[in-house]
C-alpha positions in Angstrom: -2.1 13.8 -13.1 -0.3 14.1 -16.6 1.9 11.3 -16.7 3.4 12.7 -20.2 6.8 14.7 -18.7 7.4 11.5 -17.4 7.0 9.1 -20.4 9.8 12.1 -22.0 11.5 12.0 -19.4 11.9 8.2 -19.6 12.2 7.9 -23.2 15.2 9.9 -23.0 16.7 8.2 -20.1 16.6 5.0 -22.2 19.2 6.6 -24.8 21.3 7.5 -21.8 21.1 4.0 -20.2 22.2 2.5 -23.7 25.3 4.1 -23.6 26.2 2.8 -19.9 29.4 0.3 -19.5 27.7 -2.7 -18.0 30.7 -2.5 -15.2 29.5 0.6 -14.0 25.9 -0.7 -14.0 27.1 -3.7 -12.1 28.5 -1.5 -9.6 25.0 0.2 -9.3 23.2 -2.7 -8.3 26.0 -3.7 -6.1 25.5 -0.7 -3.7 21.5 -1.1 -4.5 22.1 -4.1 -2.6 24.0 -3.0 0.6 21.3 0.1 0.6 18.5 -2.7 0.7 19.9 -4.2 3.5 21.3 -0.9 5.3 17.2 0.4 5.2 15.5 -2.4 6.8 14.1 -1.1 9.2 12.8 2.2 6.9 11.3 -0.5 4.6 9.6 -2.5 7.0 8.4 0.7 8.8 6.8 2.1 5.2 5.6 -1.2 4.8 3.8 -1.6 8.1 1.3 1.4 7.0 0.5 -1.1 4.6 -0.6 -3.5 6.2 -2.3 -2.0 8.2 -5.4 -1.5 5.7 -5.0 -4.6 4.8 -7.2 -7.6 6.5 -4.6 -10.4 7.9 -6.7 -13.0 6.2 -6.8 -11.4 2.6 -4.7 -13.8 0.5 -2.5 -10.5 -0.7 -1.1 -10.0 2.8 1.4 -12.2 2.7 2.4 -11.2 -0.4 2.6 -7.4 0.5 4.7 -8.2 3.6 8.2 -7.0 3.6 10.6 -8.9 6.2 14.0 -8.7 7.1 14.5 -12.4 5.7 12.8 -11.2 2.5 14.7 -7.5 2.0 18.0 -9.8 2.7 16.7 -12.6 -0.4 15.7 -9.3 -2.5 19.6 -8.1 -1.8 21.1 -11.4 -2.4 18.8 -11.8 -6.1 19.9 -8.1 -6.6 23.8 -9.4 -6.1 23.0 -12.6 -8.5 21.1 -10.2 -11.2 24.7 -8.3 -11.2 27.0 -11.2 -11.5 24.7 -12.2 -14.7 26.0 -11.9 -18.5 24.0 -9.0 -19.8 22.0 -10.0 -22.8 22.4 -6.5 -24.7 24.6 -6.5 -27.7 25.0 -10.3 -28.0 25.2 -11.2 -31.3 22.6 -14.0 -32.0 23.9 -14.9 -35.5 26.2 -13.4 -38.3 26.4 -14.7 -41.9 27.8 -13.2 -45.4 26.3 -12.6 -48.5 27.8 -13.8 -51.9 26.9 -9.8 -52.5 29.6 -9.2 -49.7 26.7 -8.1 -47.4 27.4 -8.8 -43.8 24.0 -9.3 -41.5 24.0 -9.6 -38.2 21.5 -9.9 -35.9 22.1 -8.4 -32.4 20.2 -8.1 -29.0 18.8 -4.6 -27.6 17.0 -3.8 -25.1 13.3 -2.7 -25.5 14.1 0.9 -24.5 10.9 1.8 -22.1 8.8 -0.8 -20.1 6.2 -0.3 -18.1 5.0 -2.4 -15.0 1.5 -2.8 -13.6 1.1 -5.0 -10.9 -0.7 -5.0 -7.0 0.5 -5.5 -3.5 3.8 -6.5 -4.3 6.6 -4.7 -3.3 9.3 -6.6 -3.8 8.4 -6.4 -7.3 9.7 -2.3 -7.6 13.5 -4.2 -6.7 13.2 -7.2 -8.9 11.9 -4.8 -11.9 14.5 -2.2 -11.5 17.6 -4.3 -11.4 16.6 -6.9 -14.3 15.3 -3.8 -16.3 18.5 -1.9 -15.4 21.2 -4.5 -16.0 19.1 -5.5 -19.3 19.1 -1.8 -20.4 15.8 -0.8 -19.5 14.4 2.4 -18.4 11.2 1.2 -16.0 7.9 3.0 -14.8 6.2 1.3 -12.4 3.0 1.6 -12.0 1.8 -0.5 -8.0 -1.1 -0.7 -6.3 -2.5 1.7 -4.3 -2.1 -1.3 -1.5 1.3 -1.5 -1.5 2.3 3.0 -1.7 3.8 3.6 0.9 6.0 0.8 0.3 6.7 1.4 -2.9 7.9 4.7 -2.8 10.4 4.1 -0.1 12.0 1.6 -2.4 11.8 3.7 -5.6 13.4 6.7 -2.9 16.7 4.2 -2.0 16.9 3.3 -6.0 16.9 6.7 -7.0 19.7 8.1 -4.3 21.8 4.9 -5.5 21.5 6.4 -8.8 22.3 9.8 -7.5 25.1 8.7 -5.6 26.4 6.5 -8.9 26.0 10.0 -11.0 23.4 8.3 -12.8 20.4 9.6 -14.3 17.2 9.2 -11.5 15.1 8.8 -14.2 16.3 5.2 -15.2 12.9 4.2 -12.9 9.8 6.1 -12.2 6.8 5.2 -10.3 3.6 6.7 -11.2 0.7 7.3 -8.6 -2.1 4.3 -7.9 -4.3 6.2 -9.5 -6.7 4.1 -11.9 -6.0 7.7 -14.8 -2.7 7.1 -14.5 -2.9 3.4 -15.5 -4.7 4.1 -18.5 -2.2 6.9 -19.7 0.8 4.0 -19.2 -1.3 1.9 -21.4 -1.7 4.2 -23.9 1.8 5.5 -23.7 2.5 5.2 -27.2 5.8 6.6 -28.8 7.1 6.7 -24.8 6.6 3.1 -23.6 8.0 0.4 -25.7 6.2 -2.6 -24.1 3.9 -3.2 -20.7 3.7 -6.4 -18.2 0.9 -6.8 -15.8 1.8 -8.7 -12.7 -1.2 -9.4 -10.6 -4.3 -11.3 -10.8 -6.8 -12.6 -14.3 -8.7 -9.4 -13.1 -5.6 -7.1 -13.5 -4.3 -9.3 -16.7 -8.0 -9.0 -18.6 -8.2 -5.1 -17.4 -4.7 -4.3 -19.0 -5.2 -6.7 -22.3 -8.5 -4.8 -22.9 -7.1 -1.2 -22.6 -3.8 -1.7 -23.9 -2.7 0.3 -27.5 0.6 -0.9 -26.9 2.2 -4.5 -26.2 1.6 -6.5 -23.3 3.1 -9.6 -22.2 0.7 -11.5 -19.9 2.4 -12.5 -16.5 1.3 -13.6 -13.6 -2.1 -15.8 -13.2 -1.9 -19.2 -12.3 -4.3 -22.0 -12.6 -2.2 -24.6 -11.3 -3.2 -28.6 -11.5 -1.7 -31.6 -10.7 -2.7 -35.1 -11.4 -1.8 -38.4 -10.2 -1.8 -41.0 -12.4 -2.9 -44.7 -11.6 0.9 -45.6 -11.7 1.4 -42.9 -9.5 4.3 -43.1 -6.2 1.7 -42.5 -3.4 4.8 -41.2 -0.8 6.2 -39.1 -4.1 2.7 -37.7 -4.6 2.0 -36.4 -0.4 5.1 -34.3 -0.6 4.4 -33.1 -3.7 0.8 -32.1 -3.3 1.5 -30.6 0.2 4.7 -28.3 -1.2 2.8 -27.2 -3.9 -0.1 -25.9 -2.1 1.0 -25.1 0.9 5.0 -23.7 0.3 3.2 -20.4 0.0 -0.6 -20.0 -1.5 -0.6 -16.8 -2.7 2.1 -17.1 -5.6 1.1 -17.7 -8.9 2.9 -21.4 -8.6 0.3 -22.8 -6.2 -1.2 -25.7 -6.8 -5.0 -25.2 -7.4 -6.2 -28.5 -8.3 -5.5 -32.0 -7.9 -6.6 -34.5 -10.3 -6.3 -37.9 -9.3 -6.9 -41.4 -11.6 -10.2 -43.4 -10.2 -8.2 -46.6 -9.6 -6.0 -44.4 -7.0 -8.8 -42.9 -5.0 -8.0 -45.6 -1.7 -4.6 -43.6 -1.6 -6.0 -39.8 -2.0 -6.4 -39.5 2.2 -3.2 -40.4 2.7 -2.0 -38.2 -0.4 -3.9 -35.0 1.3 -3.1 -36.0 5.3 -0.8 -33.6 5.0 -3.1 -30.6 4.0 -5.6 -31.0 6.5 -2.3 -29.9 9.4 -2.1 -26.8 7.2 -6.1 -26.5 7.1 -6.3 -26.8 3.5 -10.1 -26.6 2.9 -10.8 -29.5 0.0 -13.8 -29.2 -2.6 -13.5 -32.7 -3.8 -16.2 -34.1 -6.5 -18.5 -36.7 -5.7 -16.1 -39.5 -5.6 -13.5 -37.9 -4.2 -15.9 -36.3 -1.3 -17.0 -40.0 -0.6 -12.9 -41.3 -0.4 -12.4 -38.4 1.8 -15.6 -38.2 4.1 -14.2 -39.8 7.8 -10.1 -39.7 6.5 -10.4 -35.7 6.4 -11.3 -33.3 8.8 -15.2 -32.8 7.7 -14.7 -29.0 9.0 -12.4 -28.3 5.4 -13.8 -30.8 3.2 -16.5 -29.5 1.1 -18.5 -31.0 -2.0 -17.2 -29.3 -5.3 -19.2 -26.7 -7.5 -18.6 -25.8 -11.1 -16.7 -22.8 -9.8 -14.5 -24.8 -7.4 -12.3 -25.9 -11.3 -10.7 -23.5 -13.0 -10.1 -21.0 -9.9 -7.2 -19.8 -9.0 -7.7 -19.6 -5.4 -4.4 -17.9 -3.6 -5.3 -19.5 0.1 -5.6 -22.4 1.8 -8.0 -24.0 -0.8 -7.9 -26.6 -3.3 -10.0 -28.6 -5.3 -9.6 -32.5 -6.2 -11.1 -34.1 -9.7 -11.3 -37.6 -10.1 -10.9 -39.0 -13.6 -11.4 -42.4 -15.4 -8.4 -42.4 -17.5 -5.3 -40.3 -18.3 -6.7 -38.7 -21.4 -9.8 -37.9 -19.0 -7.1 -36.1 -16.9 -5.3 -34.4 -20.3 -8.9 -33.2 -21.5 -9.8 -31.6 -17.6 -6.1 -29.6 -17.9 -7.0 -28.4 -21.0 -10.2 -27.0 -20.1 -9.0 -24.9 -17.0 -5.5 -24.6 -17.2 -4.1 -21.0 -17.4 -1.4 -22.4 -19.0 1.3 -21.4 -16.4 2.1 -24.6 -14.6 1.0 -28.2 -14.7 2.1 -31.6 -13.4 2.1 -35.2 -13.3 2.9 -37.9 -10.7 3.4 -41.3 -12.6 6.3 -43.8 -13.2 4.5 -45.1 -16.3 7.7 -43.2 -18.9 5.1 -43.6 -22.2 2.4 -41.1 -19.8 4.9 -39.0 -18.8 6.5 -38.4 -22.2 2.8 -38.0 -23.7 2.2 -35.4 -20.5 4.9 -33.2 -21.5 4.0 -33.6 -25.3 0.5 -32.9 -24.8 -0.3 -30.4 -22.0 0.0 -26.8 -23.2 1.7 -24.8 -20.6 4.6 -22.5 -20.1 6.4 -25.1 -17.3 5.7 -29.1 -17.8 6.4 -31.0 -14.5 6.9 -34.8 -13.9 7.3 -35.9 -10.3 8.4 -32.6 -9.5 6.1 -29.4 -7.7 4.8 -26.7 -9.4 6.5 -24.5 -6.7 9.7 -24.5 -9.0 8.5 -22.4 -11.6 10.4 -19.4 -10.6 13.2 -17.7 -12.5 15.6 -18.1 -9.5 15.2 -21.4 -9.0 15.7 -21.8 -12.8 18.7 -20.4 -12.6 17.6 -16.7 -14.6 18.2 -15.1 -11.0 15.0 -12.3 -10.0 12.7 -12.8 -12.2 10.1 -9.8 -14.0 7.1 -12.2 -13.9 6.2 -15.7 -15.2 4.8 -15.4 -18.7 1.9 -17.4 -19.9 1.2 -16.6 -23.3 3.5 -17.8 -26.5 4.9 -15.0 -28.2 8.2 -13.1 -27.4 8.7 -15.1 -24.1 6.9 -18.0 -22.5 7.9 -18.9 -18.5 10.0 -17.0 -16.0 11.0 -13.8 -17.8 14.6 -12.5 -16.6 17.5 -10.6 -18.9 17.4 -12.3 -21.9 13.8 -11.7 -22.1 13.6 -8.7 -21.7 15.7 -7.8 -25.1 14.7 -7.8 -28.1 16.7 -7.4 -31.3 17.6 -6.0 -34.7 19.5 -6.2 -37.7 22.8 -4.6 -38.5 24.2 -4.7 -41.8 27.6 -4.1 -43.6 28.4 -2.8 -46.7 31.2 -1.5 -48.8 28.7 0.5 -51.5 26.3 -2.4 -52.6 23.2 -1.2 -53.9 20.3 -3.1 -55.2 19.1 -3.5 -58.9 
């Protein structure tokens, strides 16, 4: 399929949504939110074809599956994303000239982005209403996983739009095709900017094929390590709600490193895990803490590849280290740079921690599973950004602006 009529029609779209009161786009995602919750039972019907060609035990079903408890969350971030300051036409700073120049510098949107992610579906509403109320035109680009469910939601976002006298082209979503990818990437002069959501094969696959920009969202290689001053009853809860609040999110913990001196402890730091049959590849001195104080059935002996994987299921692997700067160097080397962590009430290791460790979100005695932009108070979020330019972390409105340069004169010219 040519994708170009609608890359025009969206670049035009994004001239019409820049003119928009930000009351009347409020309004918008107010009724977005009642229609949400109105088609439940459409959703989850268009969402059961789904999953059914998907295998229960692939690590993507849970997060393709639409619920009523979900689609009401989804509403309620939707309500949240309209009671949010919109970022567009902030003025970031303002200064005069001795020339009697007046510069300001003021916050737009981007114009055009596209999305590319997999069996997400709650994705196409968080994308739309933080694109929208930022001032974004969206195409969305989902996986061929997650169709049928996608286009019912794209269906109830475009009649909202309809009934709001709108223009339907504010979103678009392309077919799964892999063509059609590869046209969105190459969208220049249409498509002002593209975010992958999705796993290091999606990330890698867009980064290498991309002609325009791309934010990198999404894969998480998450550790935590527990330091020899660690709090061992501060350490259980936090190892067991960061791996098992929900595995397949991007904020899961995948590793656990854990000082030497505090190896007696690691059984009773994982006792919870072995309830959720969390399958453990432990190194050898963490296999021998573990062998008889873990079920044997999900405790296996670590492999190069069991470090550094970003597993997205009941799996984890443990690393024992010598010393702290032992654990710093292990993070270092497999860290995806999305999330990391420390248990320790030593304050000189935790400041050094959150100095040293180079990651989007820095945790001390806290789990990785708060890295979300709701819970940072950003409401829905558009992804979790992991490199460093433009936007690092949970990317919500502000992020999703950009800004220029508008300057006043009365005549000046320059000699």
């Amino acid at each position: 399929m040519d994708c170009t009529p609608i890359f025009k029609s969206a670049l035009k779209a994004s001239r019409e949504l820049a003119s928009l009161e930000v009351d009347s786009i409020n309004r918008a995602l107010l009724l977005l939110a009642d229609e949400a919750e109105e088609n439940i039972p459409y959703i989850i019907s268009e969402n059961e074809k789904d999953l059914l060609l998907m295998d229960k035990t692939d690590p993507r079903y849970d997060r393709l599956q639409l619920t009523s408890a979900r689609i009401i969350n989804i509403a309620s971030d939707i309500r949240n994303v309209a009671g949010l300051l919109s970022p567009a036409g902030r003025i970031l700073s303002e200064y005069s000239k001795s020339n009697g120049l007046i510069i300001k510098r003021e916050s737009v949107p981007f114009g055009v982005i596209g999305i590319i992610y997999e069996a997400r579906p709650n994705v196409t509403f968080d994308v739309f209403s933080l694109c929208f109320k930022s001032g974004n035109v969206c195409i969305l680009k989902g996986g061929s996983d997650a169709d049928n469910s996608n286009k019912a939601i794209t269906g109830i976002i475009k009649n909202v739009l309809h009934k709001c006298g709108m223009n339907e082209n504010f979103i678009s979503l392309l077919p799964p095709g892999r063509d059609e990818t590869i046209q969105l990437l190459n969208a220049r002069g249409y498509v002002d900017l593209v975010i992958p959501r999705g796993s290091s094969g999606l990330i890698e696959y867009v980064r290498g094929n991309a002609s325009i920009p791309v934010i990198e969202t999404g894969a998480g290689i998450c550790h935590t390590y527990f330091d020899e001053s660690g709090d061992r009853e501060k350490g259980r809860k936090i190892v067991f709600n960061a791996k098992t609040r929900r595995v397949s999110v991007c904020n899961a913990l995948d590793c656990l490193v854990i000082h030497e001196k505090r190896l007696e402890d690691l059984s009773y730091i994982v006792e919870q895990c072995a309830g959720a049959e969390v399958i453990i590849y432990a190194d050898e001195k963490a296999f021998k803490a573990l062998t008889g104080n873990y079920p044997g059935k999900l405790l296996l002996k670590a492999t190069p590849d069991s470090f550094g994987t970003e597993f997205l299921s009941y799996k984890m692997s443990v690393k024992t280290v010598s010393s702290f700067d032992d654990a710093l160097d292990h993070i270092a080397e497999y860290s995806s740079k999305h999330s990391e962590a420390i248990i320790s009430e030593d304050p000189v290791k935790l400041k050094t921690f959150c100095r040293m460790v180079d990651a989007a979100a820095v945790y001390t005695n806290v789990s990785t599973a708060f890295t979300d932009g709701a819970e940072f108070g950003l409401g829905a979020e558009i992804g979790i950004s992991t490199q460093k330019l433009h936007a690092r972390g949970p990317m919500a409105l502000e992020e999703l602006n950009t800004y220029k340069w508008i300057i006043k004169g009365e005549g000046q010219t320059r000699s």
